[in-house]
Rosetta silent file (secondary structure, phi, psi, omega in degrees, C-alpha in Angstrom):
SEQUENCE: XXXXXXXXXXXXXXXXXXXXXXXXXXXXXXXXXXXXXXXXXXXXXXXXXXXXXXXXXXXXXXXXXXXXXXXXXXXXXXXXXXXXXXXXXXXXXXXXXXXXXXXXXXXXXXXX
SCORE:     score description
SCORE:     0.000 S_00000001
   1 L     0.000  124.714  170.809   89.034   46.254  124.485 S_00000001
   2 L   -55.503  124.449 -165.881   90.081   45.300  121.073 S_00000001
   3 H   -29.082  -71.809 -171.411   91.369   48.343  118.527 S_00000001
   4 H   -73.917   -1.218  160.818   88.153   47.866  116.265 S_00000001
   5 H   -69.263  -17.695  178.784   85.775   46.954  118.920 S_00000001
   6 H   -82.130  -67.908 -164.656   86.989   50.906  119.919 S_00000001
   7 H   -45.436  -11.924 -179.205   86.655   51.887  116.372 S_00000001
   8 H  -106.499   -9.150  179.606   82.563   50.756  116.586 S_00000001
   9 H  -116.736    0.693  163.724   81.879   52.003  119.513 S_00000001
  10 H   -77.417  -53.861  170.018   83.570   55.404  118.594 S_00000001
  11 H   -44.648  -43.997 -166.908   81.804   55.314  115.012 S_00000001
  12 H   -99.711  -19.769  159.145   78.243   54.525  116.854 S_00000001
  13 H   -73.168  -39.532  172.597   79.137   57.519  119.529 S_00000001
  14 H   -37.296  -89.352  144.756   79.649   59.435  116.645 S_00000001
  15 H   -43.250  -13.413  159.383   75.985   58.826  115.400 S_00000001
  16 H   -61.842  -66.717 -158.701   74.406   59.571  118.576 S_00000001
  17 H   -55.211  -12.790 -172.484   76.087   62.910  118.526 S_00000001
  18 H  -116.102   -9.915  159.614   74.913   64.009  115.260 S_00000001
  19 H   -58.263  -17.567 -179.468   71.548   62.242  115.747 S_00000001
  20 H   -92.418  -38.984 -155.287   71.002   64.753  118.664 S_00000001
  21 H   -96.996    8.075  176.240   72.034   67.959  116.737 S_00000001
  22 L   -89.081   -6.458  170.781   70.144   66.355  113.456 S_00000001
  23 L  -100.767  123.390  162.587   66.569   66.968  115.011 S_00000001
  24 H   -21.033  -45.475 -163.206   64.621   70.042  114.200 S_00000001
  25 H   -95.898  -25.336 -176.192   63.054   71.201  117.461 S_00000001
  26 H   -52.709  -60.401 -178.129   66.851   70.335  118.842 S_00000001
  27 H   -62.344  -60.402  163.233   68.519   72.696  116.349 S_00000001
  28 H   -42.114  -32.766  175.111   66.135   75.198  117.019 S_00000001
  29 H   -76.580  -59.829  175.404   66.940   75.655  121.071 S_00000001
  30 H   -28.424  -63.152 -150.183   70.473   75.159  119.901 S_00000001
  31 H   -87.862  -21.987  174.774   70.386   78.533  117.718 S_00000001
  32 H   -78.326  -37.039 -174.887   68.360   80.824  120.551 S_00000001
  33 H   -64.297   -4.180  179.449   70.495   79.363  123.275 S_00000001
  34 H   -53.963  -51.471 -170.090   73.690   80.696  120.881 S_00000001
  35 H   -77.721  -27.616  179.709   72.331   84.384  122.032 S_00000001
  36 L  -173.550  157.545  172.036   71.754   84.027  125.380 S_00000001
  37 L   -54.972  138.556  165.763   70.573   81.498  128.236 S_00000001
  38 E  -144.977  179.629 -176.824   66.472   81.156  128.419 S_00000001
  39 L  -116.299  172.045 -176.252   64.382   79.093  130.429 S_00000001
  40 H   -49.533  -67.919  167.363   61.665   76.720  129.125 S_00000001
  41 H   -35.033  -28.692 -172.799   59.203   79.186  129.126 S_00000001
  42 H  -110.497  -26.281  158.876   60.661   81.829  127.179 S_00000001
  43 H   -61.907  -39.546 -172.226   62.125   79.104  124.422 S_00000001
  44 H   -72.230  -51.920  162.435   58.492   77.681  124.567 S_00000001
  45 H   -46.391  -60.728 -164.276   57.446   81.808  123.665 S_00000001
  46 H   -96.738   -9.533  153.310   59.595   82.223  121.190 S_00000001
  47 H  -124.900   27.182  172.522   59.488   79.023  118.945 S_00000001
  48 L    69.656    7.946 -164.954   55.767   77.885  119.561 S_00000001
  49 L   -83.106  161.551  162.517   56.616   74.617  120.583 S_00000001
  50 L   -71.684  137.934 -175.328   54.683   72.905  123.467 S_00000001
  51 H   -74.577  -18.725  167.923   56.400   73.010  126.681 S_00000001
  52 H   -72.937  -16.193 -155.435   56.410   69.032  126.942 S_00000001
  53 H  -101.930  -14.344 -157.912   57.679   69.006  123.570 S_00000001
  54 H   -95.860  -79.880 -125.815   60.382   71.850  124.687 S_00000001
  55 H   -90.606  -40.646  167.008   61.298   70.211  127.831 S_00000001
  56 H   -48.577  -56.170 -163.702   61.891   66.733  126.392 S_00000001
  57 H   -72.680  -28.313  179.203   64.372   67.717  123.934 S_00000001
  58 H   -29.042  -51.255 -156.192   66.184   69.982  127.053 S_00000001
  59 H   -75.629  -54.701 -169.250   67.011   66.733  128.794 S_00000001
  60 H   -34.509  -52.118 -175.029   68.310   65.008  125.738 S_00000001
  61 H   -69.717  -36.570  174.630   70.698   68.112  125.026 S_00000001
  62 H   -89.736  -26.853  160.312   71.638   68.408  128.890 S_00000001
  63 L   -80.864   -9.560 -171.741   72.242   64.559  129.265 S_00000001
  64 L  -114.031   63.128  175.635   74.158   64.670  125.974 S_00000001
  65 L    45.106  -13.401 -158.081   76.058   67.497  127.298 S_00000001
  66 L   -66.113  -32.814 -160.983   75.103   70.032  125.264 S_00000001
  67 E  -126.033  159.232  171.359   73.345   72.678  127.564 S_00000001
  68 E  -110.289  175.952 -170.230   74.203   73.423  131.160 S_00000001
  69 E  -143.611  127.567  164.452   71.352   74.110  133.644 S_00000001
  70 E  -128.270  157.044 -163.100   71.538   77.144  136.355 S_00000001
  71 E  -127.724  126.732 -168.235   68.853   77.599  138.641 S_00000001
  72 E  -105.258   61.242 -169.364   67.786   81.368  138.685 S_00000001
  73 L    92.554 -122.214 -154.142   65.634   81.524  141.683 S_00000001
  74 L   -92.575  -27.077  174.152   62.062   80.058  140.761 S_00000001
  75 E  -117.630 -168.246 -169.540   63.428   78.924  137.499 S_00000001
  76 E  -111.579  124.457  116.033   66.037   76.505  135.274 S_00000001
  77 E   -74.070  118.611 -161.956   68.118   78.454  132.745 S_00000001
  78 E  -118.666 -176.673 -168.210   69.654   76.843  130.272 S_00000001
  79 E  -174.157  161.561  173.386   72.216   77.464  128.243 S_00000001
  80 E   -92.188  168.018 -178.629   75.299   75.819  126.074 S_00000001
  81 L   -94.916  108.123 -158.454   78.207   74.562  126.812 S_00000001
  82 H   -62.600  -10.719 -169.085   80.813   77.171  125.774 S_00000001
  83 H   -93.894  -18.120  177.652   83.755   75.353  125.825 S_00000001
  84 H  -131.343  -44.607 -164.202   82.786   72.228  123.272 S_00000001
  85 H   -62.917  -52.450 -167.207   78.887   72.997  121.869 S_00000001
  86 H   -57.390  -62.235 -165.791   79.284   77.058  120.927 S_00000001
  87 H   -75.827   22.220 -178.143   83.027   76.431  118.679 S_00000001
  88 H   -93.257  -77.682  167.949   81.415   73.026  117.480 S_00000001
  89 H   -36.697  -59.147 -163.667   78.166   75.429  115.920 S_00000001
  90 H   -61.898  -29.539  178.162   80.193   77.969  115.098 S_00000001
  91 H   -98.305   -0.151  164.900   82.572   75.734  112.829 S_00000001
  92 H   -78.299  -28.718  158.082   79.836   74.366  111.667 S_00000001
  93 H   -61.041  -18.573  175.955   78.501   77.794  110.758 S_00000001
  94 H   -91.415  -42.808  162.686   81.649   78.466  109.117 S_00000001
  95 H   -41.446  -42.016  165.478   81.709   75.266  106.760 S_00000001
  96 H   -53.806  -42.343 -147.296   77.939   76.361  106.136 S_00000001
  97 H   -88.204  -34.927  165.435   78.962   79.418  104.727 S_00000001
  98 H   -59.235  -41.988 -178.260   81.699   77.813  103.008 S_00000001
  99 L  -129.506   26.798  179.643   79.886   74.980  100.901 S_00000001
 100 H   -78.738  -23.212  159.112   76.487   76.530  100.804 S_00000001
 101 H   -98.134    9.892  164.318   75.527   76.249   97.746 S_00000001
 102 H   -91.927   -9.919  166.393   77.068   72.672   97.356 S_00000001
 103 H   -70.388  -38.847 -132.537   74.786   71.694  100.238 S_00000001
 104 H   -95.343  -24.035  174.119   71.582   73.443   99.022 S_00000001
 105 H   -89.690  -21.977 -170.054   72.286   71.199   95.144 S_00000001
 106 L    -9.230  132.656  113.511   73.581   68.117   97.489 S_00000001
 107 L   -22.683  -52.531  176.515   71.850   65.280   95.086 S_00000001
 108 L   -75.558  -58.844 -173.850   71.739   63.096   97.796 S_00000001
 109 L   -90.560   71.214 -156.485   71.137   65.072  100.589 S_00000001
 110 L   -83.706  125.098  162.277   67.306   66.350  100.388 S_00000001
 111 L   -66.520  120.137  169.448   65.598   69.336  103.125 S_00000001
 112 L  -177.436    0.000    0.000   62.572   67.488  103.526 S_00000001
């Protein structure tokens, strides 16, 4: 494969990956699964979400690596994957902390 046919298809992997952690209901399961593993049900309890609406974004995050799956008996736990997802959040959490108020004036870059 030709060098910049890699560079476009790295660049367009790129955008997947932050199109999955750039959705709302995503980023939410992201920050409870931080504290501990849960199962639909108990993610579905605690951010009010519909469990189809819950269950959809799981698979996205467990085909796009993000979450692992253990099966606890009668249920699915899920959970992240500590070795690339948790220091990936976590430096992202540090950067946050780091530039927060140049995100929160960003010009460009609107909460909406």
């Amino acid at each position: 494969m030709p060098k910049l046919q890699q560079i476009h298809q790295m660049d367009n992997l790129h955008r997947l990956f932050f199109k999955a952690f750039s959705n709302y209901t995503r980023l939410e399961i992201i920050q409870l699964l931080r504290k501990k593993p849960l199962t639909v049900t108990e993610i579905c309890e605690k951010t009010g979400f519909e469990q189809s609406r819950v269950s959809h974004n799981l698979r996205c995050l467990e085909h796009c690596g993000f979450v692992k799956v253990t099966q606890n008996g009668n249920f699915r736990e899920y959970s992240l994957d500590e070795e690339t997802i948790i220091p990936i959040v976590d430096l992202f959490d540090k950067h946050i902390r780091k530039y927060k108020e140049r995100l929160e004036n960003c010009g460009v870059i609107k909460d909406g």
